[in-house]
C-alpha positions as semicolon CSV with decimal commas, in nm:
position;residue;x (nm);y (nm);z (nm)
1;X;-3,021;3,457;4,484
2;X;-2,710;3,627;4,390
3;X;-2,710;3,488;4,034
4;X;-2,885;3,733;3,806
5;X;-3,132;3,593;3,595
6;X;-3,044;3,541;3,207
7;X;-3,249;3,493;2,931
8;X;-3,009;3,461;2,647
9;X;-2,860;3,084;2,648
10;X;-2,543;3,066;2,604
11;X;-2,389;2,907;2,260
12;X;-2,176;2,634;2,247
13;X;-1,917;2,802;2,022
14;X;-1,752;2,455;1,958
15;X;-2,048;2,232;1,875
16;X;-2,171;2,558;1,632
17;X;-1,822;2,569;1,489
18;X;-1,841;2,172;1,441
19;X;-2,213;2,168;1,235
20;X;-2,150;2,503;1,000
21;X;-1,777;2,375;0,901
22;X;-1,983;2,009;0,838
23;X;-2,258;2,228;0,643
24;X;-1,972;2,385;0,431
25;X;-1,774;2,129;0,362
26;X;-2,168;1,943;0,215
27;X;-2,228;2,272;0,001
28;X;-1,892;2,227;-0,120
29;X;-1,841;1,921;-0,201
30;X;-2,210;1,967;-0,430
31;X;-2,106;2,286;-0,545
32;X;-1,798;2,069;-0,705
33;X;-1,936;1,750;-0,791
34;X;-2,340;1,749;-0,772
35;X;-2,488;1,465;-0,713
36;X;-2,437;1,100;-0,886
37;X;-2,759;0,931;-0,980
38;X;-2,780;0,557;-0,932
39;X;-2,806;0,322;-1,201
40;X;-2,973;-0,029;-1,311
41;X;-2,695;-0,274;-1,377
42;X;-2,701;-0,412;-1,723
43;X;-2,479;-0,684;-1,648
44;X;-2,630;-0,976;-1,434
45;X;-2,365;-1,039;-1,187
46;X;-2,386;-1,411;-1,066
47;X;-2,314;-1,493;-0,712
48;X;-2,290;-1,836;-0,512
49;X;-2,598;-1,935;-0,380
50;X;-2,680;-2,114;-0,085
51;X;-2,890;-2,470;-0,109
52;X;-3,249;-2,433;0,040
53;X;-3,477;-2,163;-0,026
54;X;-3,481;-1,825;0,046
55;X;-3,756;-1,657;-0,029
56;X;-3,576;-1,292;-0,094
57;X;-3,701;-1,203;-0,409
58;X;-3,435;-0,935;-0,586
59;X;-3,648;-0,615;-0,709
60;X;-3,334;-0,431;-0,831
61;X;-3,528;-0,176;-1,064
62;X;-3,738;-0,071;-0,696
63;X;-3,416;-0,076;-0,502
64;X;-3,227;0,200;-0,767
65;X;-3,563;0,403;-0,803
66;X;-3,590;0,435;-0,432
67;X;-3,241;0,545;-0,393
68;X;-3,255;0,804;-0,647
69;X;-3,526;0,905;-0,462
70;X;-3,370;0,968;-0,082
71;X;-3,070;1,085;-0,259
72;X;-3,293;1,399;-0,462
73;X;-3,443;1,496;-0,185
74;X;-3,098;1,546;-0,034
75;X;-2,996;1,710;-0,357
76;X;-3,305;1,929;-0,322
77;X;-3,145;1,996;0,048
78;X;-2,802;2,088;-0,032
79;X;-2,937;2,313;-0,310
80;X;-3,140;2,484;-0,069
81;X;-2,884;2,535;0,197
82;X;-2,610;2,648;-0,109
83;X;-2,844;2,912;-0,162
84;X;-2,926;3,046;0,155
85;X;-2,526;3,038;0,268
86;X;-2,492;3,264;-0,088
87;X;-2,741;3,468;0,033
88;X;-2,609;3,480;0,384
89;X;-2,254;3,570;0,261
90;X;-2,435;3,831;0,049
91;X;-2,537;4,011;0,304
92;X;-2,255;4,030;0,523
93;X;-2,250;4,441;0,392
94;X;-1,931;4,571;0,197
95;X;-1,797;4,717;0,416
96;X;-1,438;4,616;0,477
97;X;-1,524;4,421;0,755
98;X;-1,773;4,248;0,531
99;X;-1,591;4,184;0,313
100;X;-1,271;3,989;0,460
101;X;-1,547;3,813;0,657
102;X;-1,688;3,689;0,296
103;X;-1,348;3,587;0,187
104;X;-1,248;3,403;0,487
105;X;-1,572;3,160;0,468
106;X;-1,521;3,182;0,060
107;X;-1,164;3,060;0,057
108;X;-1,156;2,907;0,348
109;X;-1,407;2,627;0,290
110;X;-1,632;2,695;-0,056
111;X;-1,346;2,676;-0,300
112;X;-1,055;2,440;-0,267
113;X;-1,061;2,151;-0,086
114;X;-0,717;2,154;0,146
115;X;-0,670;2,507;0,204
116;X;-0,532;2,630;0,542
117;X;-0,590;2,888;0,749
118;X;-0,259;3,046;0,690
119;X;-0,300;3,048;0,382
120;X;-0,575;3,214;0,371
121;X;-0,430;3,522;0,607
122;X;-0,159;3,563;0,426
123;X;-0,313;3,577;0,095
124;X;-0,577;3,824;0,229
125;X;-0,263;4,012;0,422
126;X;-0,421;3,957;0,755
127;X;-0,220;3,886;1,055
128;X;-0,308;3,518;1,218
129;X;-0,464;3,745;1,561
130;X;-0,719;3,942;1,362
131;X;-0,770;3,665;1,095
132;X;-0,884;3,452;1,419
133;X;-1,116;3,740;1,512
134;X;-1,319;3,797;1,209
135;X;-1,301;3,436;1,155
136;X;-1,473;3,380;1,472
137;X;-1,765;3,691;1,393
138;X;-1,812;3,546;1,032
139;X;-1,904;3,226;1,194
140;X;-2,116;3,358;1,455
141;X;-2,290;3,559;1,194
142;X;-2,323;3,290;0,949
143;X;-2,417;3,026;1,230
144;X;-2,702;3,295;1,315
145;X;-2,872;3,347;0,974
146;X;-2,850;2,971;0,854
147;X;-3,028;2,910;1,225
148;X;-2,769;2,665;1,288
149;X;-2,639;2,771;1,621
150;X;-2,587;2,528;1,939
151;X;-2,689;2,648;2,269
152;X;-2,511;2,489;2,619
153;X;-2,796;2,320;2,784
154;X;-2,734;2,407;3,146
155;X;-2,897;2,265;3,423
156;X;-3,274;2,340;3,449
157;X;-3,291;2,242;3,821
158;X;-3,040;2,465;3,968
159;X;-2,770;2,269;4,157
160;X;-2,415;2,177;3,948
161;X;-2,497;1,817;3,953
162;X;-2,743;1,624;3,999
């Protein structure tokens, strides 16, 4: 009875960390590249084929078409998510706060591909301590209003284990 009652759940900084740098790294990598359609082969490509029948009949036209398919709706995804982490970052105010928290997630993990985190401090002129910090409140922001934050689930029957 001495534990007070809590109706905020706890977030599982680590796991939240994990699935927005995953959801960065995506936007980037689209942002860079977009997407590669699939195409027909023009070419027949002979292979060795066993004796005896198979019955597989090869529908290679269908197979493409369906793939280009599954891979615009993911297109359509990561276009969607681009957007809302620009408009995300937009509103992080600018403010000076704001701002270095825009920058960190900006060159940290939208523009180059193998930048570090010192890197990034020094060229903003941040010590590594207070980079850390509004590294860590960027996140939690961002992980807030993209909805993609992990809770801890904790025990639902009481005891510590069960």
């Amino acid at each position: 009875m001495t534990k007070q009652l809590s109706f905020l759940p706890k977030i599982d900084r680590a796991a939240t960390q994990e699935k927005l740098e995953g959801i960065l790294e995506s936007v980037r990598i689209y942002k860079q590249f977009g997407m590669m359609r699939k195409e027909m082969k023009v070419t027949p490509s002979y292979e060795v084929r066993e004796h005896g029948p198979t019955h597989a009949v090869g529908k290679p036209l269908e197979d493409v078409a369906i793939s280009n398919i599954q891979q615009n709706k993911r297109e359509e995804w990561l276009e969607k998510m681009a957007f809302r982490v620009e408009q995300a970052l937009s509103r992080f105010g600018n403010s000076t706060a704001g701002k270095n928290q825009r920058d960190i997630i900006v060159k940290r993990y939208l523009e180059d591909e193998d930048v570090c985190d010192y890197m990034v401090y020094n060229e903003i002129g941040m010590s590594e301590r207070t980079y850390r910090r509004v590294k860590a409140r960027a996140f939690y922001k961002l992980a807030f209003a993209l909805r993609l934050e992990v809770y801890e689930i904790e025990n639902q029957y009481g005891g510590d284990d069960l």
